[in-house]
C-alpha positions as CSV (number, residue, x, y, z in Angstrom):
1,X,101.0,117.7,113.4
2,X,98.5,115.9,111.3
3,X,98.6,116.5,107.6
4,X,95.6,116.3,105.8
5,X,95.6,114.0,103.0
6,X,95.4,115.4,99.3
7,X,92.1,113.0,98.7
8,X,90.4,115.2,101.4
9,X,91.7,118.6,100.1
10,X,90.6,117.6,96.4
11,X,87.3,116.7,97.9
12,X,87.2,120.3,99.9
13,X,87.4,121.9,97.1
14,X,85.3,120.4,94.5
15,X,82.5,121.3,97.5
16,X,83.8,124.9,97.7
17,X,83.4,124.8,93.8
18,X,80.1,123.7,93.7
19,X,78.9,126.0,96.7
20,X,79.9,128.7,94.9
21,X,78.8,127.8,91.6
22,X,75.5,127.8,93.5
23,X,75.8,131.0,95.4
24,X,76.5,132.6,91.9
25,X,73.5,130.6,90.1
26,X,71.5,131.8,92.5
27,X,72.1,135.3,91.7
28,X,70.0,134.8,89.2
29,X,70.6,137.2,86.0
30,X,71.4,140.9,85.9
31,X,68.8,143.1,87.1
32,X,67.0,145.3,83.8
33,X,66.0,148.3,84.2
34,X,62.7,149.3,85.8
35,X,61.1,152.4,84.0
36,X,59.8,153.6,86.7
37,X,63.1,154.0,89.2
38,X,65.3,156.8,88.0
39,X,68.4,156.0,85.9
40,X,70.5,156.3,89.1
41,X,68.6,154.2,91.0
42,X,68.9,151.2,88.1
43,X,72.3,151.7,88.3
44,X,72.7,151.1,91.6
45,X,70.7,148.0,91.6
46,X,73.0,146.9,88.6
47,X,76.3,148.0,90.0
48,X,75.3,145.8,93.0
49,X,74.3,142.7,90.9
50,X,78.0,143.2,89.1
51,X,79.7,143.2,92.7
52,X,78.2,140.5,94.2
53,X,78.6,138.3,90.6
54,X,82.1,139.6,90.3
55,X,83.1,138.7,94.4
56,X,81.9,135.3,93.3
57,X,83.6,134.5,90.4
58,X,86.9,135.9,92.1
59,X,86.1,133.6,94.7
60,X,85.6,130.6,92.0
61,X,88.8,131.4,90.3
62,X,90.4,131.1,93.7
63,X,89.3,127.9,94.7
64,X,89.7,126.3,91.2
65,X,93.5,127.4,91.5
66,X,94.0,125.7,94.5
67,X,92.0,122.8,93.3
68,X,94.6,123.2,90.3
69,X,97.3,122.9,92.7
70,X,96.2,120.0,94.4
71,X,95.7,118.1,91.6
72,X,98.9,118.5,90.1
73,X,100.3,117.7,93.6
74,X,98.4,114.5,93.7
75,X,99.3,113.5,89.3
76,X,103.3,114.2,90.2
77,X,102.9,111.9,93.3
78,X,101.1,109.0,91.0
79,X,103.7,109.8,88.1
80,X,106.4,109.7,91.2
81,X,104.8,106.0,91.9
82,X,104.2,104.8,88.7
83,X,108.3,105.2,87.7
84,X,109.2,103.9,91.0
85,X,107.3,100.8,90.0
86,X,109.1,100.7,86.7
87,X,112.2,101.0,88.4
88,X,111.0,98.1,90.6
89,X,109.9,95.7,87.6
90,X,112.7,96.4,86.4
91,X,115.2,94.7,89.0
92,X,112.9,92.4,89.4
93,X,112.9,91.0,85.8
94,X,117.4,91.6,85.9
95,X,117.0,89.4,89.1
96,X,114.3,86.6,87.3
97,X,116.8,86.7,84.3
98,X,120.0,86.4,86.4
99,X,118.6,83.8,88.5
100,X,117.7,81.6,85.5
101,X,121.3,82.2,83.9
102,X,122.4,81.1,87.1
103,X,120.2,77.9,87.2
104,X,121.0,76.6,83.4
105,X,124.5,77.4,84.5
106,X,124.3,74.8,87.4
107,X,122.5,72.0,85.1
108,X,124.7,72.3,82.7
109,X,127.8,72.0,84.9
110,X,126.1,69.1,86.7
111,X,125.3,67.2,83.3
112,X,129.2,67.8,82.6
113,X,130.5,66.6,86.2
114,X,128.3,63.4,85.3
C-alpha cells in the first residue's frame, strides 16, 4: 500500500481551499430584492443564494480542518526531528569531549613514560 506523503496532502488541500474560495467568490453577493417579483418569489431567490453560500463555507471549513490536521501532523514530525537531532549533537559532542580526554590522557602518560 502506497502512502501518500503529507507534502502532497498539504498541497491537495490548499487547492481544495482555493477552489472553493472561488466557487464561493463566484457567487457573487446576495441577491436584493426585485420590486417587481412578489415577496415569495425574492425569498426564494435569497433562500437559494444562503444555501449554496452556506454548502460552501461548510465545505471550506471542512477542508481547512483537514488542512489543520495535516499540518499539525507534518510540525510534530519536524519537532519529532528536530529533538532527535539534539539528541544526536548531543552524543556526538559527549563522544568529541571524551575522545579528547582520552587523547591528553595518552600525551600526558607518554611525556611521563619518557
Amino acid at each position: 500500500m502506497t502512502e501518500i506523503s503529507s507534502e502532497e496532502v498539504i498541497y491537495d488541500l490548499r487547492k481544495k481551499i482555493q477552489q472553493i474560495q472561488v466557487d464561493l467568490n463566484q457567487l457573487g453577493e446576495p441577491v436584493s430584492e426585485i420590486p417587481e417579483l412578489i415577496s415569495s418569489a425574492n425569498l426564494l431567490r435569497s433562500n437559494e443564494y444562503l444555501s449554496k453560500a452556506n454548502a460552501k463555507k461548510t465545505e471550506l471549513l471542512s477542508v481547512y480542518e483537514q488542512y489543520f490536521v495535516a499540518l499539525e501532523k507534518l510540525f510534530s514530525t519536524v519537532f519529532d526531528i528536530q529533538n532527535d537531532l539534539k539528541e544526536i549533537q548531543k552524543q556526538q559532542s559527549s563522544m568529541i569531549s571524551q575522545t579528547k580526554k582520552r587523547s591528553k590522557t595518552k600525551t600526558k602518560s607518554r611525556i611521563t613514560k619518557k
